[in-house]
N, C-alpha and C positions, 0 to 999 in steps of 0.2 A: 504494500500500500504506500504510494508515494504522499508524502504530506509535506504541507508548508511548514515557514517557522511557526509557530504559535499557532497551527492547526491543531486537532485532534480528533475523536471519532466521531465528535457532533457535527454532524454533514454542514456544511455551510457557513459552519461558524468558526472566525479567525477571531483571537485576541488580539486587541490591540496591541500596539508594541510600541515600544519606545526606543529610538536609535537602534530598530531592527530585531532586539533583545523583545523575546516571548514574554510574557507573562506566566508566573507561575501560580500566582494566588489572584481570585477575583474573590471581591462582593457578594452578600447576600442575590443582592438584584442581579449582578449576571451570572451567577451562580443559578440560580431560577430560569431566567433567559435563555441559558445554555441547557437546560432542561426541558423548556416550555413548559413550565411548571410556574405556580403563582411561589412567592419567598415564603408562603404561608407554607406548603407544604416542601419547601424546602427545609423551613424549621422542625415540623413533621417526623424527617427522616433523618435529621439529627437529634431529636429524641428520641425515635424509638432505635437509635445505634447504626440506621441502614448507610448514614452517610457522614464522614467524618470532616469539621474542620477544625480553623487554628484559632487561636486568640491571640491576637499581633497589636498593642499599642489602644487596648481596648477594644476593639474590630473583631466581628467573627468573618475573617477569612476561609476560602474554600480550594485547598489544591487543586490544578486542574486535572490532573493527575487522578485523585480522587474521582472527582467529580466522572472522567472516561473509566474508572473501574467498575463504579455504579453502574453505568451503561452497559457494559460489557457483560456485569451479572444480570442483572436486566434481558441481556440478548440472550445471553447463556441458558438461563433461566427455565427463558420462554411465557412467564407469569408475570402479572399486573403487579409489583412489586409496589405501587404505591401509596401511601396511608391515607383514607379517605378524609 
């Protein structure tokens, strides 16, 4: 699979970047975004464990990283993995 810098497995969706350099950690809000998911149940799935982020400078942070593993078990899966 060829990908961009600051691509990942969310089809369509590039992080921004800055002097070229990916991003590693987004926001609530594109953390959501990148899921098409409301941040409501972004929060969701970090309480019930299914999704993990960081705590940076007060901020709750989301690796992107993470975020393409979620996906991954998601596809892996094959189930509606989400908390209603």
């Amino acid at each position: 699979m060829n990908q961009l810098p600051g691509e990942g497995i969310v089809p369509g969706w590039r992080a921004p970047a800055r002097a070229g350099l990916p991003r590693l950690l987004v926001n609530l809000d594109d953390a959501a975004a990148m899921l098409s998911v409301s941040a409501r149940t972004v929060q969701r799935l970090v309480e019930s464990g299914q999704l993990k982020g960081v705590r940076l400078g007060g901020r709750r942070l989301f690796p992107v990283n993470e975020l393409e593993a979620f996906v991954a078990r998601l596809v892996a899966g094959g189930s509606d993995a989400l908390p209603e």
